[in-house]
C-alpha positions in Angstrom: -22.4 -11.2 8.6 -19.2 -12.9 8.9 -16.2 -11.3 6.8 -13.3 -13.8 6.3 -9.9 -12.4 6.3 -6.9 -14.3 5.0 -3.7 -13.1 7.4 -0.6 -13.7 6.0 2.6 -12.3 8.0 5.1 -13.0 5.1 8.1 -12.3 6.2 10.8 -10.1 8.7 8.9 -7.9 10.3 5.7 -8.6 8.8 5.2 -11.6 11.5 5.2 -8.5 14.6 3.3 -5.9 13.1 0.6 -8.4 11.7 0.2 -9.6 15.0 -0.5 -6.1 16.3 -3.2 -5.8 13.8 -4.5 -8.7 14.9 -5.1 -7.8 18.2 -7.2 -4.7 17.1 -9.1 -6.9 14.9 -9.8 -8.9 18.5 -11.1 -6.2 20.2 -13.9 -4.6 17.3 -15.0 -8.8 17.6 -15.0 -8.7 20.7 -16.1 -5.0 21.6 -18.0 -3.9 18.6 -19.9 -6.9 17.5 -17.8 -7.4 14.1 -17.7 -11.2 13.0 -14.2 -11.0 10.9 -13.2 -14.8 11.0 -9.2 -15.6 10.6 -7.2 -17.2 8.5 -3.5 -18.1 8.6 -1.3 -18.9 5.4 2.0 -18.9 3.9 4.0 -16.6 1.5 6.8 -14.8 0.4 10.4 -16.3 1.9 8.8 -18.1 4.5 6.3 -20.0 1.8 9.4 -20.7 -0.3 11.4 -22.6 2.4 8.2 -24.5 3.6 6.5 -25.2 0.4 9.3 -24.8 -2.5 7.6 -21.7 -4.0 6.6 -18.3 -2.5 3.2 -18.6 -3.3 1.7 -22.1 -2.8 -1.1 -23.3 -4.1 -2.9 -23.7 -1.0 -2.4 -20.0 -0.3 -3.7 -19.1 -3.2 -6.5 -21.1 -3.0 -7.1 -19.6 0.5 -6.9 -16.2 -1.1 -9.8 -16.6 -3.6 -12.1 -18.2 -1.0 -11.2 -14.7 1.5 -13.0 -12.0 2.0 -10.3 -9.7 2.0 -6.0 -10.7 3.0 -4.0 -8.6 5.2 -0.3 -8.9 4.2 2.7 -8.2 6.4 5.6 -8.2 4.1 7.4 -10.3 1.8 11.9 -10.4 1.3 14.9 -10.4 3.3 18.9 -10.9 2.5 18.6 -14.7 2.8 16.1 -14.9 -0.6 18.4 -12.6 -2.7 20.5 -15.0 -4.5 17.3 -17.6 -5.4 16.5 -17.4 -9.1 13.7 -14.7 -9.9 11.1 -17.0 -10.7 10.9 -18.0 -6.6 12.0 -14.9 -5.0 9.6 -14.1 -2.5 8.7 -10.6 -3.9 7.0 -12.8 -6.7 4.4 -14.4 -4.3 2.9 -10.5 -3.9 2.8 -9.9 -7.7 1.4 -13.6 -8.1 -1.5 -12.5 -5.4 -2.2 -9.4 -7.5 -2.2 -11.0 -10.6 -4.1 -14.1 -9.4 -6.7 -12.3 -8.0 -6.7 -8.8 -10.0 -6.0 -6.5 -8.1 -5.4 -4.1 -10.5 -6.2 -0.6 -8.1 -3.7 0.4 -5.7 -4.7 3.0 -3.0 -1.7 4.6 -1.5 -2.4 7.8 0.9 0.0 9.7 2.0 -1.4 11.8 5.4 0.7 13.9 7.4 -0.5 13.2 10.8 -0.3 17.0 12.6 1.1 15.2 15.7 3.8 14.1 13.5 5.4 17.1 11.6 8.3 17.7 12.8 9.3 14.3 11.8 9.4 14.8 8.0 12.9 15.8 6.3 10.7 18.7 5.0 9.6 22.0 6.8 6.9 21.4 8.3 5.1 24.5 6.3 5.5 22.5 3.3 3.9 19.4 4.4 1.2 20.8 7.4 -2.1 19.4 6.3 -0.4 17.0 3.9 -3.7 14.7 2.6 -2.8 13.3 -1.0 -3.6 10.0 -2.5 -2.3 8.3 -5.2 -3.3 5.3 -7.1 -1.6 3.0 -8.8 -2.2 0.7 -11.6 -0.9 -2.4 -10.0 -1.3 -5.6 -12.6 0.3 -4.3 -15.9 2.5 -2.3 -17.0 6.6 -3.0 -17.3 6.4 -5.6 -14.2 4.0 -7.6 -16.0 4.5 -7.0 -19.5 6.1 -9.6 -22.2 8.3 -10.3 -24.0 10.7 -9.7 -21.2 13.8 -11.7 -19.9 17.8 -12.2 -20.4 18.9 -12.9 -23.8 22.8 -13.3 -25.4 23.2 -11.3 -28.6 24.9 -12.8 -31.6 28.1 -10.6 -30.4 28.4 -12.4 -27.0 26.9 -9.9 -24.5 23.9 -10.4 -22.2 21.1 -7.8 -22.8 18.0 -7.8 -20.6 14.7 -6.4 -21.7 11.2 -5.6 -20.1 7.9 -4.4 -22.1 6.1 -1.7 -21.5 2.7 -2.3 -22.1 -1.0 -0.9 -21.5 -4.2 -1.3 -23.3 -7.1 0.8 -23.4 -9.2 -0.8 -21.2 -6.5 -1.4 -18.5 -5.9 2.3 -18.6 -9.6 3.2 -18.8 -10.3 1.2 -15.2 -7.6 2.4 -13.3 -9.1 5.7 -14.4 -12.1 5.6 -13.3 -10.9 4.2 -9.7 -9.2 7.6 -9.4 -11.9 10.1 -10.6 -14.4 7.9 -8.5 -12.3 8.5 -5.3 -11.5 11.8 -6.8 -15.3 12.5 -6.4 -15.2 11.9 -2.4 -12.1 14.6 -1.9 -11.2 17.7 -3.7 -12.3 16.8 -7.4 -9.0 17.1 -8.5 -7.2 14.2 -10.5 -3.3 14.1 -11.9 -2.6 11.7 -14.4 1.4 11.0 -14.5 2.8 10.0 -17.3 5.9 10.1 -19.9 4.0 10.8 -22.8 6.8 13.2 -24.5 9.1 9.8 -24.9 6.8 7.0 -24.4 4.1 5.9 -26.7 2.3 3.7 -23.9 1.4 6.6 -21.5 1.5 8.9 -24.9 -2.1 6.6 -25.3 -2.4 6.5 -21.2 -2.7 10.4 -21.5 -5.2 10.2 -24.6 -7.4 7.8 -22.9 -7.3 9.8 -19.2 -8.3 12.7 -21.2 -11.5 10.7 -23.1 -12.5 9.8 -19.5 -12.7 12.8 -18.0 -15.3 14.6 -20.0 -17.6 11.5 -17.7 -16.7 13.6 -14.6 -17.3 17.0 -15.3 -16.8 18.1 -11.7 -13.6 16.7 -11.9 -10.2 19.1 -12.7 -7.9 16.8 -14.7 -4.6 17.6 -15.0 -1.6 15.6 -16.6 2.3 15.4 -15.2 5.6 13.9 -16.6 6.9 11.8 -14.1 10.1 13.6 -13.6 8.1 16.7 -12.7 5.6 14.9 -10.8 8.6 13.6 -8.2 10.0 17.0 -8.1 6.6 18.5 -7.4 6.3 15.7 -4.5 9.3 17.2 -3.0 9.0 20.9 -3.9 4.9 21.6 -2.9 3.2 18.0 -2.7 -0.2 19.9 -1.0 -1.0 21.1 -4.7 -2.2 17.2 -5.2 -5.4 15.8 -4.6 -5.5 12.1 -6.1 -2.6 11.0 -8.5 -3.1 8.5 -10.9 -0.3 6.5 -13.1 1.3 3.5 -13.7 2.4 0.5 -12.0 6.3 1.9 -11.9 6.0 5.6 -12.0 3.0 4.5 -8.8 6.0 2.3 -7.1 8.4 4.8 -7.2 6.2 8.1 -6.1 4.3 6.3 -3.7 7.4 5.7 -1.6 8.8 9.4 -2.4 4.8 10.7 -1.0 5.4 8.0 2.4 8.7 10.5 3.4 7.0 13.4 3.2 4.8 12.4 5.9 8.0 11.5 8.5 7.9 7.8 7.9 7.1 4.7 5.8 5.8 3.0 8.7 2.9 5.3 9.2 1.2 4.3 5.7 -1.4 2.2 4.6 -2.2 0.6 1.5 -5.3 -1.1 -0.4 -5.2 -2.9 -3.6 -8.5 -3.5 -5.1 -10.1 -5.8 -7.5 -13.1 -4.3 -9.4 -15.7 -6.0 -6.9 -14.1 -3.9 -3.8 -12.2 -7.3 -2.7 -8.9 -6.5 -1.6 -5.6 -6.8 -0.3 -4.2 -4.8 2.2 -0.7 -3.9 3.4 2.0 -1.5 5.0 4.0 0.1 2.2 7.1 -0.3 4.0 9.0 -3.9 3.5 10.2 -6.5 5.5 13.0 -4.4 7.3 15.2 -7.5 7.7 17.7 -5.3 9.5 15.3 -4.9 12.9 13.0 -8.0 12.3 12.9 -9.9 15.8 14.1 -6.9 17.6 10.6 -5.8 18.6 11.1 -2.1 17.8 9.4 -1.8 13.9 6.2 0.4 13.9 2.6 -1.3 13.8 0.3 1.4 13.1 0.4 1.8 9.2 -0.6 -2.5 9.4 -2.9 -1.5 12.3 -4.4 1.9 9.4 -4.4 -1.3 6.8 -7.5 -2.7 8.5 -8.9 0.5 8.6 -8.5 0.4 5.0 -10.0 -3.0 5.0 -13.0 -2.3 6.9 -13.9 1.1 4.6 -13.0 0.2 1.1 -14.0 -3.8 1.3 -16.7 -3.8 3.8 -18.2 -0.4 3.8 -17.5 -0.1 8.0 -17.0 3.2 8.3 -17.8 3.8 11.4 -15.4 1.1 13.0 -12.6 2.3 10.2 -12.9 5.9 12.4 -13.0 4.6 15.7 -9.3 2.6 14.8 -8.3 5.8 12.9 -8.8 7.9 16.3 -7.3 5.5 18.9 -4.2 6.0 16.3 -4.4 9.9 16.7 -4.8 9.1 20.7 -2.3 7.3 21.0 0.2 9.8 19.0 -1.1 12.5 20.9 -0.2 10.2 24.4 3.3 10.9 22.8 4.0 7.4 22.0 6.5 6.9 19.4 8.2 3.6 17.9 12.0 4.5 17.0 11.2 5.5 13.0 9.0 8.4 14.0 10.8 9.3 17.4 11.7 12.7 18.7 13.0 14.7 21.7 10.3 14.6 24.4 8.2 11.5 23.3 8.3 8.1 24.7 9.8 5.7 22.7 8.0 2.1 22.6 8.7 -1.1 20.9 6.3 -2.8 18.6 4.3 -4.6 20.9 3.5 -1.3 23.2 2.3 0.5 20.4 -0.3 -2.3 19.3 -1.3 -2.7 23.2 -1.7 1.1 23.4 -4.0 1.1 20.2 -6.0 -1.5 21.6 -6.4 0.2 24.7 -7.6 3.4 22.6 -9.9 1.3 21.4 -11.5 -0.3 24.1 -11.5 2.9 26.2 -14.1 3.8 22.9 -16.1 1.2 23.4 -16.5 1.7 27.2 
């Protein structure tokens, strides 16, 4: 069966490390007889100068007939000043919206080869295996009334909505318990519920849900705590569940703790098990076209892909191990480099990965 994937680089340095991933999508074709058929298109900064708007309509188009869409990254200094309607970050929301993508898996894994390159000891953060999902198409990015307004004393007052309804909190729910189900069993809802009345319903609805999952421990978490907790013991966490801005913000404080954003995966799922998949990290506009940004957490994305959207486990491992190969080779792009390793550019890694691979297959 032939899986069609929509690639879209996007922007900075999304164009080098999606072309890594591409070349390990190459070799399972061509080595272990997967049929994933590609699919260039446009979004983000570089849509917007080509097409007007950072998410054209062809693109979009594109992305419903897909399979699945592997995104690079979207942004960069040049985009700042446009008018939010047509910054590039809004052709990512647009694809999540568009396509509902409403479940956002972010792992955080401490690969042991790794430690010493987190700001924390590594005693804190050995074994590190924690995943945390994210409601990803409402909440205050999404919600209305929202905007710029000029009150009747002359000054400008913005204003964003906070919003969730049952059912949206119900189904992001159930993603985490269900994933919850295949780890430890253990889910922690984050929330503000002691000053907001949206996750003061988010907690009352988490709670209703868990008596479905007996073998589940549920556990709730003021978001405050919950990023102090991140920093202070973060192996106490299984899967963490909350909101589209409490998920932005933790997700990225989890990604340190495991020595770098570029070593992270993500998924965003619609409730079929179509989805989009990503680095965390951005665009990096600082050291796009210098050939030195890490690969592997776009090269883990199609891992991501082939587990979560086409249930291929087996060649999800094999790119999962030529990752752990190639770290144990002592290969390191400059984010995750330390005394004694040998430090490669962009395009090395993705070789190296590849070669992992193929030495798999042979």
């Amino acid at each position: 069966m032939t899986q069609k994937v929509l690639v879209l680089p996007g922007d900075g340095i999304g164009v080098e490390i999606v072309a890594e991933a591409v070349k390990v999508i190459g070799v399972l074709n061509k080595e272990f007889g997967l049929s994933i058929e590609l699919e260039e298109g446009l979004v983000g900064g570089s849509a917007y100068d080509a097409k007007g708007h950072p998410l054209p309509e062809e693109t979009l188009v594109q992305a419903k007939a897909a399979d699945s869409i592997l995104l690079g990254a979207v942004g960069g200094y040049q985009w700042e000043k446009l008018d939010i309607a047509v910054r590039p970050e809004k052709g990512l929301l647009g694809l999540r919206s568009n396509l509902s993508l409403f479940s956002n898996l972010r792992p955080a894994i401490l690969y042991p080869q790794l430690a010493d390159a987190s700001t924390l000891k590594a005693d804190v953060v050995s074994g590190l295996d924690l995943m945390i999902v994210r409601e990803l198409t409402g909440g205050i990015y999404f919600g209305q009334p929202r905007g710029v307004r000029t009150l009747d004393n002359g000054e400008r007052q913005g204003y964003n909505t906070y919003i969730y309804s049952e059912s949206e909190i119900e189904r992001i729910g159930r993603s985490a318990f269900d994933i919850a189900m295949k780890r430890d069993k253990r889910v922690c809802s984050v929330d503000k519920a002691n000053v907001l009345e949206c996750t003061e319903l988010w907690r009352e609805v988490m709670t209703t849900l868990a008596a479905e999952y007996p073998e589940v421990e549920l556990s709730h978490m003021y978001v405050d705590n919950a990023a102090m907790q991140l920093v202070r013991a973060p192996k106490q966490f299984d899967v963490m569940v909350t909101g589209n801005m409490f998920g932005d913000i933790l997700s990225d404080c989890a990604a340190m703790l495991t020595g770098s954003i570029g070593m992270l995966p993500s998924a965003s799922l619609d409730a079929n098990g179509k989805g989009m998949y990503e680095p965390i990290h951005g665009s990096a506009p600082d050291i796009a076209g210098k050939g030195v940004a890490n690969p592997l957490a776009t090269i883990l994305s199609v891992a991501m892909m082939l587990r979560y959207s086409f249930n291929l486990a087996e060649p999800a491992d094999k790119i999962e191990s030529a990752v752990n190969s190639v770290l144990d080779q002592g290969l390191r792009t400059a984010d995750i480099h330390s005394q004694g390793m040998q430090e490669v550019g962009t395009a090395q890694m993705g070789d190296a990965v590849v070669a992992a691979l193929q030495a798999q297959a042979s």
